[in-house]
Biopython code that builds the backbone (N, CA, C, O; Angstrom):
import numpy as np
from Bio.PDB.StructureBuilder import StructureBuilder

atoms = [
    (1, "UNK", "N", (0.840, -1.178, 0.000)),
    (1, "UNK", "CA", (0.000, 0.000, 0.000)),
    (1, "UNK", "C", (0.891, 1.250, 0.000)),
    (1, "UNK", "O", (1.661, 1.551, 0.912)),
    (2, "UNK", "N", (0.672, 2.011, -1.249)),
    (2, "UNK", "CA", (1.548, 3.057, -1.050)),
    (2, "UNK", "C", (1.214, 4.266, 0.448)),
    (2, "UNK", "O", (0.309, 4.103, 1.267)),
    (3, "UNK", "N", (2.202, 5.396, 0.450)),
    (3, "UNK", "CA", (2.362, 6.130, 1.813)),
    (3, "UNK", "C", (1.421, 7.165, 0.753)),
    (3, "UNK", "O", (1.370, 7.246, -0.474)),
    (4, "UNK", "N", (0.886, 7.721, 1.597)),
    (4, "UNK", "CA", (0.006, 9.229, 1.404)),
    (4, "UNK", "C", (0.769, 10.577, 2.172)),
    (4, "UNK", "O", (0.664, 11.011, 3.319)),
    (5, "UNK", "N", (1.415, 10.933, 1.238)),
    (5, "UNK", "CA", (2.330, 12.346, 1.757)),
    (5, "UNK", "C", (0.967, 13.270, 1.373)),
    (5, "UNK", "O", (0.304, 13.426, 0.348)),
    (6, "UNK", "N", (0.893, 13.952, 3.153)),
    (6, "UNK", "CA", (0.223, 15.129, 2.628)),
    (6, "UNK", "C", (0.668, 16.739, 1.909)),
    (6, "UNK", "O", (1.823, 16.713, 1.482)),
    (7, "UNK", "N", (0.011, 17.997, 1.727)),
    (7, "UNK", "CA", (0.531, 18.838, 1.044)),
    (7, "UNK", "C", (1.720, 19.366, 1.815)),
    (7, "UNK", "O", (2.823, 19.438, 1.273)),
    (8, "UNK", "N", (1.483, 19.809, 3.321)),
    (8, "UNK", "CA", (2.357, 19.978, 4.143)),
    (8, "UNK", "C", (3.482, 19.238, 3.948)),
    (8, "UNK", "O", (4.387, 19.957, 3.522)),
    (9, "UNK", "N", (3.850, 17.931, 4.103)),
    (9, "UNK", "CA", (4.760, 17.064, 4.153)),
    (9, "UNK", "C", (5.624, 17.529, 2.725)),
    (9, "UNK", "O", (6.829, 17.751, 2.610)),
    (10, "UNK", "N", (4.668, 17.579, 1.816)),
    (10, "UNK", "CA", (5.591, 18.117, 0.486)),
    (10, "UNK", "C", (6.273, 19.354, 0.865)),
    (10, "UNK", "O", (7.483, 19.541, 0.732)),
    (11, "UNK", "N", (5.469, 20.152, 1.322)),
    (11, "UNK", "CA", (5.584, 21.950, 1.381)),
    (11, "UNK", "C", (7.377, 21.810, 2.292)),
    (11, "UNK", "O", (8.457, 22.288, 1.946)),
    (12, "UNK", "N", (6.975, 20.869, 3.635)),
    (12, "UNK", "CA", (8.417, 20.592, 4.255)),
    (12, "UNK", "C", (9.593, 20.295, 3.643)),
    (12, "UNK", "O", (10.676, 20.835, 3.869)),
    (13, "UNK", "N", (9.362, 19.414, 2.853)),
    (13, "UNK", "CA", (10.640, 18.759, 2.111)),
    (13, "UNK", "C", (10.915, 19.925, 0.999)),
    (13, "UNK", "O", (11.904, 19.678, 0.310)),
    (14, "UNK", "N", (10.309, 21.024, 0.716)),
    (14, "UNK", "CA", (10.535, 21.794, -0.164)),
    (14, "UNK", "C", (11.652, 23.068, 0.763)),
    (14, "UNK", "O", (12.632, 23.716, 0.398)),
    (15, "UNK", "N", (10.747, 22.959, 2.332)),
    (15, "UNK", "CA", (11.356, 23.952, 2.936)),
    (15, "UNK", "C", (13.306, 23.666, 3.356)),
    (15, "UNK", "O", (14.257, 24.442, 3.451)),
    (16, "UNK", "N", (13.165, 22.272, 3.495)),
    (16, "UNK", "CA", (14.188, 21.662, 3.441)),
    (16, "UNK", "C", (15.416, 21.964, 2.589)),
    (16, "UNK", "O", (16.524, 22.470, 2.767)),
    (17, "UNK", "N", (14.794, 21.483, 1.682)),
    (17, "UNK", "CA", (15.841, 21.988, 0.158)),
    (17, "UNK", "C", (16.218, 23.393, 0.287)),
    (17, "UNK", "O", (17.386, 23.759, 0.157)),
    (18, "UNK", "N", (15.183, 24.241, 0.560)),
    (18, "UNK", "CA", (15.676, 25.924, 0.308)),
    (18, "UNK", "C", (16.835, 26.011, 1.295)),
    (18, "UNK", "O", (18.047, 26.159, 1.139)),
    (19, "UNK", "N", (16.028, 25.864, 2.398)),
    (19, "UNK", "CA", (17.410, 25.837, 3.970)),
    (19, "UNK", "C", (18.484, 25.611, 3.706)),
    (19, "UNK", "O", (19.296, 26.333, 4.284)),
    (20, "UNK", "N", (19.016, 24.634, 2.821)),
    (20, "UNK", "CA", (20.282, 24.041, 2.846)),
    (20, "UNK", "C", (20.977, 24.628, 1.764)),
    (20, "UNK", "O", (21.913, 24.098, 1.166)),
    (21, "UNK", "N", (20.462, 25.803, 1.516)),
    (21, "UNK", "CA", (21.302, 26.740, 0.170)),
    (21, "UNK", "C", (21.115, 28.371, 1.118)),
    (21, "UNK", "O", (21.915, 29.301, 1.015)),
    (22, "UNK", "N", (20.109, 28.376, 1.835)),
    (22, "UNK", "CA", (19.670, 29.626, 2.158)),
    (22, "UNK", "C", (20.160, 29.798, 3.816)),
    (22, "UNK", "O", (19.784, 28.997, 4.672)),
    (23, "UNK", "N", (20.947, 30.830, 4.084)),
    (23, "UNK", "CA", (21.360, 31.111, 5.541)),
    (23, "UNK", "C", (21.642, 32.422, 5.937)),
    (23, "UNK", "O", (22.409, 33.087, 5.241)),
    (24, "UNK", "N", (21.081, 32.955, 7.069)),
    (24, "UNK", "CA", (20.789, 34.112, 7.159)),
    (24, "UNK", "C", (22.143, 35.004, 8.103)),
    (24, "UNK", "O", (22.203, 35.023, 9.332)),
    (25, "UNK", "N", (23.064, 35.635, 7.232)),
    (25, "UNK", "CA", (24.367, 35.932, 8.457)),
    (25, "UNK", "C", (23.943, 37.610, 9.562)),
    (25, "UNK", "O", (22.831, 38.047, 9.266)),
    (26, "UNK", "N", (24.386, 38.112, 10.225)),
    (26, "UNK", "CA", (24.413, 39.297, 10.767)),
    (26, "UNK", "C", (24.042, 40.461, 9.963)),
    (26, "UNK", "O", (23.177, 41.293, 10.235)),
    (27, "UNK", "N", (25.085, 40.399, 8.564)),
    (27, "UNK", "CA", (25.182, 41.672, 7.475)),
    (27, "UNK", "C", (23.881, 41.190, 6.600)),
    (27, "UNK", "O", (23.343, 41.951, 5.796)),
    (28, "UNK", "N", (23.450, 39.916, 6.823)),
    (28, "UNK", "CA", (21.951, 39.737, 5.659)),
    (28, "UNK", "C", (21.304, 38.572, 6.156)),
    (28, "UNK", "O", (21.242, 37.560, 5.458)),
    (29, "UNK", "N", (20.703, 38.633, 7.565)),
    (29, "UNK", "CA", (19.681, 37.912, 8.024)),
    (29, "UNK", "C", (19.028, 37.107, 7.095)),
    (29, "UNK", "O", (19.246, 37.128, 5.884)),
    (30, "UNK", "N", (18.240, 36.412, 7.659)),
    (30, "UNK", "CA", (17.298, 35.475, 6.427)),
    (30, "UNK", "C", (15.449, 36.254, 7.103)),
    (30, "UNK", "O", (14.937, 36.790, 8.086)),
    (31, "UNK", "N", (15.225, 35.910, 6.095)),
    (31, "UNK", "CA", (13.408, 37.058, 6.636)),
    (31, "UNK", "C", (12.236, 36.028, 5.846)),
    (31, "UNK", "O", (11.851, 35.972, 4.678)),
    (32, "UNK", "N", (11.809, 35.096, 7.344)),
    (32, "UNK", "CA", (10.976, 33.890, 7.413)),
    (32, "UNK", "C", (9.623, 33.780, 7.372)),
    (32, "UNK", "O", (9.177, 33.623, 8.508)),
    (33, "UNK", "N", (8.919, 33.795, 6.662)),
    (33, "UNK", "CA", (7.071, 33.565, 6.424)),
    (33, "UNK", "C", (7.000, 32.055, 6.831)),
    (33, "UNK", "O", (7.756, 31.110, 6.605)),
    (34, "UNK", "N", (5.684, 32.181, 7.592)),
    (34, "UNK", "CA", (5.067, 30.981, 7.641)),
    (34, "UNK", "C", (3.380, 31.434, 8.141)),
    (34, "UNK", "O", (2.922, 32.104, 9.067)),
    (35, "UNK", "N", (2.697, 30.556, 6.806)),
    (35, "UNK", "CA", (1.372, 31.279, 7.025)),
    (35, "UNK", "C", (0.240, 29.431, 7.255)),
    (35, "UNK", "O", (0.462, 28.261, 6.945)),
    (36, "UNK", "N", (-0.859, 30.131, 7.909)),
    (36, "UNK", "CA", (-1.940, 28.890, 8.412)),
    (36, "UNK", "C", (-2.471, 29.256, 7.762)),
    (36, "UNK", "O", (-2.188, 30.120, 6.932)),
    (37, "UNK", "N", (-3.709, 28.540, 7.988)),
    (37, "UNK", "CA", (-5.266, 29.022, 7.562)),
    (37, "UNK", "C", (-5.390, 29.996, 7.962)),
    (37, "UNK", "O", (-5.886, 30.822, 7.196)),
    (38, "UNK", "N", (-5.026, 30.440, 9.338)),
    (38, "UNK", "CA", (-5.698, 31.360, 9.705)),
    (38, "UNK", "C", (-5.043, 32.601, 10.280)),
    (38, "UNK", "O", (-5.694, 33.376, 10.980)),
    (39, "UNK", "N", (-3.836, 32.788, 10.011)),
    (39, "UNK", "CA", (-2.934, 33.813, 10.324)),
    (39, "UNK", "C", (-1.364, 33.676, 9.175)),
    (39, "UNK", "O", (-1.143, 33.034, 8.148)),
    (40, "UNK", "N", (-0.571, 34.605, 9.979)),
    (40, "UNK", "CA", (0.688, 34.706, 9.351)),
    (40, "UNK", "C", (1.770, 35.005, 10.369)),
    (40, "UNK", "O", (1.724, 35.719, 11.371)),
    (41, "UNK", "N", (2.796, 34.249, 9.840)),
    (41, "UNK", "CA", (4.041, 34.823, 11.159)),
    (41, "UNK", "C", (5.002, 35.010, 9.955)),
    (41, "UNK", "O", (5.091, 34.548, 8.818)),
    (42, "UNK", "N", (6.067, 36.403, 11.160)),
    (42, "UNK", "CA", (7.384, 36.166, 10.213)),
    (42, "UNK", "C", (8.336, 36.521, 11.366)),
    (42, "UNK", "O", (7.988, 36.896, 12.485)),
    (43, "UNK", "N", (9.963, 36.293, 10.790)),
    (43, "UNK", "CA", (10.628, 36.425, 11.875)),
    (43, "UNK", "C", (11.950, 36.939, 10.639)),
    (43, "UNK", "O", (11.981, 36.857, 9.411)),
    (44, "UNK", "N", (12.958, 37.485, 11.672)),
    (44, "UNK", "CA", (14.133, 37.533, 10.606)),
    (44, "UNK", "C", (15.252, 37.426, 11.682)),
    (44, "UNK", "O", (15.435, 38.084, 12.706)),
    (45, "UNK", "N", (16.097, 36.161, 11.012)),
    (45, "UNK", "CA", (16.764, 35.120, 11.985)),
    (45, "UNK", "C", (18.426, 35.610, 11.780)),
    (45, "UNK", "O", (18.671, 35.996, 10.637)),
    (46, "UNK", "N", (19.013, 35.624, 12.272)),
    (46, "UNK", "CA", (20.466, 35.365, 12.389)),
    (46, "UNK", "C", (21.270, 34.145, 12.641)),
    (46, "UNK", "O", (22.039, 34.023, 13.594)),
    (47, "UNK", "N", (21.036, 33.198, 11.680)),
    (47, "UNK", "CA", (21.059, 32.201, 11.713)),
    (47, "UNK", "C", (22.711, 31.236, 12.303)),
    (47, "UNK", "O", (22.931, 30.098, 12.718)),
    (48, "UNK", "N", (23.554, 32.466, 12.028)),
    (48, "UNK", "CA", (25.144, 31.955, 12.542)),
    (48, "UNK", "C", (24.915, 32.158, 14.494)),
    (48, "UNK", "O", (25.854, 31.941, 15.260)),
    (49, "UNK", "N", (24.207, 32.380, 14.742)),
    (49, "UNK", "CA", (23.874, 33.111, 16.119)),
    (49, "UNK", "C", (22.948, 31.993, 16.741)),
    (49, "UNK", "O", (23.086, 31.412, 17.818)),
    (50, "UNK", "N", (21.952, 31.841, 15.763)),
    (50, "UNK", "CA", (20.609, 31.451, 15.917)),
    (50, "UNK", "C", (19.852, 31.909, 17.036)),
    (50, "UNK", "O", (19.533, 31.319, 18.068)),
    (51, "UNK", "N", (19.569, 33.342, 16.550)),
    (51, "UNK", "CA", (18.784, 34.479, 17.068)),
    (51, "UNK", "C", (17.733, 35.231, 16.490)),
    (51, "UNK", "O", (17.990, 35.993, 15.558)),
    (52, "UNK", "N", (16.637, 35.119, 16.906)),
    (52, "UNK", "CA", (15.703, 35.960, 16.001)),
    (52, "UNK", "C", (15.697, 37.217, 16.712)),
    (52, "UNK", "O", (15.481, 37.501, 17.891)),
    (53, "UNK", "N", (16.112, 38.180, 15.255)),
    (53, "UNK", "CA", (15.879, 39.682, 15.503)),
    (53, "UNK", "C", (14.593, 40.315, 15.800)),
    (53, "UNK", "O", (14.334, 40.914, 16.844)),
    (54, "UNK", "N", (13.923, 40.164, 14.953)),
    (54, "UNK", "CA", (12.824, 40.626, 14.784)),
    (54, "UNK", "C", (11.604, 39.504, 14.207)),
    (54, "UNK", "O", (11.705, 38.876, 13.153)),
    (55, "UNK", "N", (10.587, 39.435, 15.047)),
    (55, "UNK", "CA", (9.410, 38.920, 14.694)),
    (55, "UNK", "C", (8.152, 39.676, 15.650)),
    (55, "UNK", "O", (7.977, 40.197, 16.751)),
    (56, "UNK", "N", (7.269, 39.252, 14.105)),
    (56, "UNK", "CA", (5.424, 39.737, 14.598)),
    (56, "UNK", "C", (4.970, 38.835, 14.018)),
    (56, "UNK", "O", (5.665, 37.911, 13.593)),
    (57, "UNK", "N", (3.375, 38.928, 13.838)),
    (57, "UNK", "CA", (2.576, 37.183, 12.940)),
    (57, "UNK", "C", (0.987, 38.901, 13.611)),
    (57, "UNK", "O", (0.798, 39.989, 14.154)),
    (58, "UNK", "N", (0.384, 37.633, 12.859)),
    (58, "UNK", "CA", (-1.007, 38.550, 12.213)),
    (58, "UNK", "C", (-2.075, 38.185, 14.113)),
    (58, "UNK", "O", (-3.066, 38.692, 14.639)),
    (59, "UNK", "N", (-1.229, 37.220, 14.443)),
    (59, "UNK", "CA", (-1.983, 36.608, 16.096)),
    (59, "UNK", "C", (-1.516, 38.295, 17.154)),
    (59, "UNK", "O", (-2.299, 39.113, 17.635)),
    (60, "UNK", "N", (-0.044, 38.285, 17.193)),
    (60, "UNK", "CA", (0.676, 39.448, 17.849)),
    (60, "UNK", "C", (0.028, 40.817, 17.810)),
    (60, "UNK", "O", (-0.147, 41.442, 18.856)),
    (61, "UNK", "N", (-0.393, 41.379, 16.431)),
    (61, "UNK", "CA", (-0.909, 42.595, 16.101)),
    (61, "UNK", "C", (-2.487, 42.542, 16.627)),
    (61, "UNK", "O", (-3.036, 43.624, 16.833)),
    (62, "UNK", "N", (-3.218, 41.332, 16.847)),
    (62, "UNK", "CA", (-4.298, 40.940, 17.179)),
    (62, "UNK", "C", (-5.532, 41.785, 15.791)),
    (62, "UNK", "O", (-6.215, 42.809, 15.805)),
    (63, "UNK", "N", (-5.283, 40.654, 14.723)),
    (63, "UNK", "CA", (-5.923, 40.986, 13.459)),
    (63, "UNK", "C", (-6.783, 40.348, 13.155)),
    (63, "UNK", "O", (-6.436, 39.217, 12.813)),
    (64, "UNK", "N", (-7.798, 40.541, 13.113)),
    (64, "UNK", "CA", (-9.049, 40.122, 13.123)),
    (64, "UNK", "C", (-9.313, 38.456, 12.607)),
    (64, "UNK", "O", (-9.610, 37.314, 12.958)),
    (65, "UNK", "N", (-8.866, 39.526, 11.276)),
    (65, "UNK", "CA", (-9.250, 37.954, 10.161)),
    (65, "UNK", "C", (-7.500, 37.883, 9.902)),
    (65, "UNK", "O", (-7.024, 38.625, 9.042)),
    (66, "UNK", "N", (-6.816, 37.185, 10.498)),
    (66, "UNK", "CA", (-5.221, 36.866, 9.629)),
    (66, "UNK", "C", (-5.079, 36.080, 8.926)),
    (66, "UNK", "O", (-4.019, 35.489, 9.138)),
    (67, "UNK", "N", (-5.742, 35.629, 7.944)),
    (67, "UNK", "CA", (-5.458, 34.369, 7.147)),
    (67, "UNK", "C", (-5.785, 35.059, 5.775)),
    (67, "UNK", "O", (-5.966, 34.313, 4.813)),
    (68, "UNK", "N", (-5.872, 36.356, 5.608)),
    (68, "UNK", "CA", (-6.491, 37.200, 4.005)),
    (68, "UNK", "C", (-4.907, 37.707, 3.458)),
    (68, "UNK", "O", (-3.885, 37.544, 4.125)),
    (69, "UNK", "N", (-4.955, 38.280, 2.254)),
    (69, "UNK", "CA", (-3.927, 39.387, 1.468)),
    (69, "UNK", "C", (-3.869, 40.325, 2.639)),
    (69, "UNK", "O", (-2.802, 40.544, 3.212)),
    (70, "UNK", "N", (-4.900, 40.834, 2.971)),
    (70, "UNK", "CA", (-4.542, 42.313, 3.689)),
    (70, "UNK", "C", (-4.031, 41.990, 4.848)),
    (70, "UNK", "O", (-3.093, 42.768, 5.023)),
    (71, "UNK", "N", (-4.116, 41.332, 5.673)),
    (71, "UNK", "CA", (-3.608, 40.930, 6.775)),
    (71, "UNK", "C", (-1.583, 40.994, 6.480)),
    (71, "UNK", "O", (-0.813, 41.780, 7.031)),
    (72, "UNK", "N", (-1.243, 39.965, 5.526)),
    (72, "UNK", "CA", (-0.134, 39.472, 5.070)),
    (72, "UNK", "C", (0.240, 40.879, 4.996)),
    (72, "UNK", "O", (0.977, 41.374, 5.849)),
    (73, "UNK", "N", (-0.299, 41.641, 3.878)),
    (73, "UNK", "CA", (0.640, 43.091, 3.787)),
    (73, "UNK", "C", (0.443, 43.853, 5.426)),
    (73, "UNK", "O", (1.604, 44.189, 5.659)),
    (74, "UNK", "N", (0.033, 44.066, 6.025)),
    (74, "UNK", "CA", (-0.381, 44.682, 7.242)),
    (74, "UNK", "C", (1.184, 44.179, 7.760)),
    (74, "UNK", "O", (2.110, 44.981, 7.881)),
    (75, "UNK", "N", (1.291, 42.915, 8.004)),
    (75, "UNK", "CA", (2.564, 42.244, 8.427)),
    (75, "UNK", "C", (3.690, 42.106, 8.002)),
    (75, "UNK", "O", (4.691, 41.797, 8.648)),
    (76, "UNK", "N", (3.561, 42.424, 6.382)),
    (76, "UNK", "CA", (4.618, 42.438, 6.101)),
    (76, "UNK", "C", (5.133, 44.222, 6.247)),
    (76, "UNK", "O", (6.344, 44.415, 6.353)),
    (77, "UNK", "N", (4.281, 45.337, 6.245)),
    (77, "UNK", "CA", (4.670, 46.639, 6.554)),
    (77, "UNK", "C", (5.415, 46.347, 7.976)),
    (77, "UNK", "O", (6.631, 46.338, 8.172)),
    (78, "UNK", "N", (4.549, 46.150, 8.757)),
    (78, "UNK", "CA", (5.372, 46.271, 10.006)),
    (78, "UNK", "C", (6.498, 45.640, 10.785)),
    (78, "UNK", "O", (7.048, 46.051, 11.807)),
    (79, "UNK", "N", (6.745, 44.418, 9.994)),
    (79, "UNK", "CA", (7.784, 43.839, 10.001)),
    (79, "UNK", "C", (9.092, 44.626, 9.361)),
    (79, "UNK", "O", (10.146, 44.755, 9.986)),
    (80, "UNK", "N", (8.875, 45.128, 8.040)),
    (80, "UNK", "CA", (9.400, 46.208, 7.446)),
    (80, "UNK", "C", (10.015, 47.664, 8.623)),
    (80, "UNK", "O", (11.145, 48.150, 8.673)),
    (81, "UNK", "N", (9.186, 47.909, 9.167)),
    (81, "UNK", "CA", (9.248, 48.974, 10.219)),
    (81, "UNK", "C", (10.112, 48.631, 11.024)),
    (81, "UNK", "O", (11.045, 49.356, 11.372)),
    (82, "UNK", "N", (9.862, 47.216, 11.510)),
    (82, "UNK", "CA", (10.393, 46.571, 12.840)),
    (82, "UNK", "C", (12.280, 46.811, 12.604)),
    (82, "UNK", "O", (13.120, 47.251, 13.389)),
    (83, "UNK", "N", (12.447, 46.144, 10.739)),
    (83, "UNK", "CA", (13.467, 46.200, 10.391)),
    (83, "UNK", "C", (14.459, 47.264, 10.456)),
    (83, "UNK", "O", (15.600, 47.193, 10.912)),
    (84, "UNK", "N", (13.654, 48.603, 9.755)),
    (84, "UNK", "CA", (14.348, 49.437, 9.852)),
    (84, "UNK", "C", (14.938, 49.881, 10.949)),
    (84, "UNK", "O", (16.080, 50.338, 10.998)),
    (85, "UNK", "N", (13.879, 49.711, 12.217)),
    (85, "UNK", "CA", (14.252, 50.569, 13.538)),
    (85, "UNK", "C", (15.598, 49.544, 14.379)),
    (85, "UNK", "O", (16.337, 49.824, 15.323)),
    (86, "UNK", "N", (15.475, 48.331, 13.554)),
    (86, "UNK", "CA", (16.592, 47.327, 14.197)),
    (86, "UNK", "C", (18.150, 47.759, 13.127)),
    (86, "UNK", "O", (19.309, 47.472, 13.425)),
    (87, "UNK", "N", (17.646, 48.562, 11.779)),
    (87, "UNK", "CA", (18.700, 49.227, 10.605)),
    (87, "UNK", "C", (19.191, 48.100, 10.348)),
    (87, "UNK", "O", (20.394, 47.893, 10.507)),
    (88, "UNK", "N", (18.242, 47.045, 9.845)),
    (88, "UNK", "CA", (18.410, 45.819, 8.964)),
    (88, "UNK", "C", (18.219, 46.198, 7.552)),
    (88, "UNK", "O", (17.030, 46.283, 7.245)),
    (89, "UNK", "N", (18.982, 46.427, 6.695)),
    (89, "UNK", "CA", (18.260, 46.734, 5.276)),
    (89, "UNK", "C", (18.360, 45.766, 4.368)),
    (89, "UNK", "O", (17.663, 45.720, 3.354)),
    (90, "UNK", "N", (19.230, 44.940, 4.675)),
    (90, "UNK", "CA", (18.990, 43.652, 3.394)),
    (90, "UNK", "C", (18.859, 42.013, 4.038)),
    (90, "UNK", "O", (19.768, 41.458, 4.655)),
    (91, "UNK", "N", (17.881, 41.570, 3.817)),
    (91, "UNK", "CA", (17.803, 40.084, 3.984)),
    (91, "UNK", "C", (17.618, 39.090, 2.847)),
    (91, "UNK", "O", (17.290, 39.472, 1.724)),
    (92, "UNK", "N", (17.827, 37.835, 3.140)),
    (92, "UNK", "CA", (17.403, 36.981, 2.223)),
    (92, "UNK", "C", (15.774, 36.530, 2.496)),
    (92, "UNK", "O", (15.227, 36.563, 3.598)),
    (93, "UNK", "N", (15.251, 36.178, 1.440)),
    (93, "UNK", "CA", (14.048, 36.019, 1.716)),
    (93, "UNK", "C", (14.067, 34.349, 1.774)),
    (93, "UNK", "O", (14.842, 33.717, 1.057)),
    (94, "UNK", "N", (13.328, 33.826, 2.507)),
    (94, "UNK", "CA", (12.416, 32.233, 2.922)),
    (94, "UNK", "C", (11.483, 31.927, 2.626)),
    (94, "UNK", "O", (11.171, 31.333, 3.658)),
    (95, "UNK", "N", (10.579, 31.806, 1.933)),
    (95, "UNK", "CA", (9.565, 31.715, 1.568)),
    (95, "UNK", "C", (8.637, 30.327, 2.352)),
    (95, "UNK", "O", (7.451, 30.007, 2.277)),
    (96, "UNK", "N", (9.869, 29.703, 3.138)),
    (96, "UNK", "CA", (9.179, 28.217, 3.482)),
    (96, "UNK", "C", (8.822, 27.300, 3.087)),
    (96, "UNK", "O", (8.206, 26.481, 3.769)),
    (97, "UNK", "N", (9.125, 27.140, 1.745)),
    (97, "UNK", "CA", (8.197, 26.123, 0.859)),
    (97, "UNK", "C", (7.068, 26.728, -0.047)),
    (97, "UNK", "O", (6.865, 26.457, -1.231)),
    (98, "UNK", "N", (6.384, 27.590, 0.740)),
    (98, "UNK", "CA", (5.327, 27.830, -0.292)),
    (98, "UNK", "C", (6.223, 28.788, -1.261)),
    (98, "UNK", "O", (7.336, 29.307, -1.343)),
    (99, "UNK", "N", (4.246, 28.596, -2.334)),
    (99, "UNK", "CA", (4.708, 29.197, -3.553)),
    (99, "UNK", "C", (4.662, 30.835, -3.509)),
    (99, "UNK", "O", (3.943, 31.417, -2.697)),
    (100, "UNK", "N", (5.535, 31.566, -4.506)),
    (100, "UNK", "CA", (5.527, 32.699, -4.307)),
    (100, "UNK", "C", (4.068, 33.192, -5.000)),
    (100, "UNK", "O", (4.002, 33.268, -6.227)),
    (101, "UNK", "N", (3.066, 33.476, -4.275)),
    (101, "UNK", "CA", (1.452, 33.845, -4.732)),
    (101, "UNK", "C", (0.268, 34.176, -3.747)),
    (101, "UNK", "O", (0.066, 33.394, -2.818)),
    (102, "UNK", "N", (-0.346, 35.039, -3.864)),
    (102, "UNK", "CA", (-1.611, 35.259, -2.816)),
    (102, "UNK", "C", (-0.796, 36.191, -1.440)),
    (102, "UNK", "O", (-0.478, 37.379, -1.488)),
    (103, "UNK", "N", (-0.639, 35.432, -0.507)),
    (103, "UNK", "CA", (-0.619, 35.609, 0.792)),
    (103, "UNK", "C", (1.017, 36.007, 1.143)),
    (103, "UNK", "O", (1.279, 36.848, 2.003)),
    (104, "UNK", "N", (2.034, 35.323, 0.399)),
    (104, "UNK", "CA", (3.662, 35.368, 0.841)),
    (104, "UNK", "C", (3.856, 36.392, -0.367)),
    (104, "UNK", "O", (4.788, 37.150, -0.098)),
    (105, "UNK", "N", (3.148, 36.731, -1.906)),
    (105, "UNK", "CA", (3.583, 37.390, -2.520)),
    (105, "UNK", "C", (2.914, 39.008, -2.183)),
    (105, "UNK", "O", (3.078, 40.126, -2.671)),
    (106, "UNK", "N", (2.284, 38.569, -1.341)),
    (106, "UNK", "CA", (1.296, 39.988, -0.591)),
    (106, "UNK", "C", (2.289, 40.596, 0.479)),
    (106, "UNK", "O", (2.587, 41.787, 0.391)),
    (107, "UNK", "N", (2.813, 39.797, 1.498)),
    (107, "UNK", "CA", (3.753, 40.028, 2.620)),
    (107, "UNK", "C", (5.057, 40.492, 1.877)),
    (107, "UNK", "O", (5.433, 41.632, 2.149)),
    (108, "UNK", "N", (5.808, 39.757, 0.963)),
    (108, "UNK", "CA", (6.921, 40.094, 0.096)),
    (108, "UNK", "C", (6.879, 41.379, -0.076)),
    (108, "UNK", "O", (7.652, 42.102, 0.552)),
    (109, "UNK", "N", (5.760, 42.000, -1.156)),
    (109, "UNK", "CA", (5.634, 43.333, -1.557)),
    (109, "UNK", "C", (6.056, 44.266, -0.724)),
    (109, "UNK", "O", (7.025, 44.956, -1.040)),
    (110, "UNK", "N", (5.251, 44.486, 0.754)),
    (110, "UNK", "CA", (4.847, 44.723, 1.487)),
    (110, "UNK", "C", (5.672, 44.985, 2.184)),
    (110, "UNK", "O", (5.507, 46.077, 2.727)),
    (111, "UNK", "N", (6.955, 44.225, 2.573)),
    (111, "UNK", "CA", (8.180, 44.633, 3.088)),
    (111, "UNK", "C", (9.210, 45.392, 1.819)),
    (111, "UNK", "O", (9.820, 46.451, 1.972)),
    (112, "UNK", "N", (9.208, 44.956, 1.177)),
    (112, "UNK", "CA", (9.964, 46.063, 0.003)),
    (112, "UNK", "C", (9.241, 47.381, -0.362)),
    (112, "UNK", "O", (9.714, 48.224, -1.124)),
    (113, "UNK", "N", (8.228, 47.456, 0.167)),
    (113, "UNK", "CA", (7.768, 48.908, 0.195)),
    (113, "UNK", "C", (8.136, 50.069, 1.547)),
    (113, "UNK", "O", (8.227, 51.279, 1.752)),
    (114, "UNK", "N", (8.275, 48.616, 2.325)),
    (114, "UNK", "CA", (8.955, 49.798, 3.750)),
    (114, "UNK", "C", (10.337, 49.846, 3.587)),
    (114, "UNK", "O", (10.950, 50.408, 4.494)),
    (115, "UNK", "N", (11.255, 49.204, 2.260)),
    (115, "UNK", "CA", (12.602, 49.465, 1.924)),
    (115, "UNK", "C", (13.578, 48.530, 2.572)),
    (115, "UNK", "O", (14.782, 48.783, 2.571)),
    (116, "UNK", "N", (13.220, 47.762, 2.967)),
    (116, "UNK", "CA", (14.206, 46.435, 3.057)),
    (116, "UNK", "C", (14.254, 45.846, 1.474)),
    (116, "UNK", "O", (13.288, 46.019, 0.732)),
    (117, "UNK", "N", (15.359, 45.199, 1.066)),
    (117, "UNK", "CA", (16.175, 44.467, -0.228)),
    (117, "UNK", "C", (16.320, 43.378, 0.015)),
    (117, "UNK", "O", (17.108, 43.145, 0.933)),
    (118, "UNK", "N", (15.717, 42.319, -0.600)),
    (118, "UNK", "CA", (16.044, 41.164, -1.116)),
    (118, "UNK", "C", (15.613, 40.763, -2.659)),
    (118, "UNK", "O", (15.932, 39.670, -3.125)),
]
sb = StructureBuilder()
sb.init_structure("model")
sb.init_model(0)
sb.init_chain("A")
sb.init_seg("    ")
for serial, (resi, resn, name, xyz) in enumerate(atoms, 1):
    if name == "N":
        sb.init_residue(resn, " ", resi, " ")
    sb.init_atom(name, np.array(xyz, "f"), 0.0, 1.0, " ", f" {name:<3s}", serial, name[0])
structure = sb.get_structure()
């Protein structure tokens, strides 16, 4: 009987692969999405340290509905903010596995509009 990998389980082994090319140093943090059904988190890690600088999620800001586009950009501005005031200006981006669309390509924008570079 074959195994039933669910979407998650794929989405992991995808997150996997990125990780092991992608690492976040002091001079260019790594800047981490991970979204549910029903919210969004992000964090931006220092990964030689293994320290998170800065994190919020759509639960923290206490957002109504966090699982929409607007939510994601809401989070990704203020994460953006968070950055600047920490004078982080360039990270690598994580996407986690997922695809770049909807909800992570909403948050993406969203921090490159408050002027962080990746």
């Amino acid at each position: 009987m074959a195994k039933v990998i669910s979407r998650n389980d794929e989405r992991i082994r995808r997150h996997k692969r990125v990780r092991a090319k992608i690492s976040g140093t002091k001079g260019c943090p790594r800047l981490n999405v991970f979204r549910s059904n029903k919210n969004i988190h992000a964090q931006i890690v220092d990964d030689v340290k293994g320290v998170t600088l800065v994190a919020t999620s759509s639960v923290a800001m206490k957002i109504a509905n966090g699982g929409n586009v607007e939510a994601a950009k809401t989070v990704g501005s203020e994460i953006g903010k968070m950055a600047k005031a920490k004078k982080i200006k360039k990270v690598v981006f994580d996407r986690g596995g997922y695809i770049y669309h909807g909800r992570v390509k909403a948050f993406a924008e969203a921090v490159r509009a408050e002027g962080l570079e990746f």
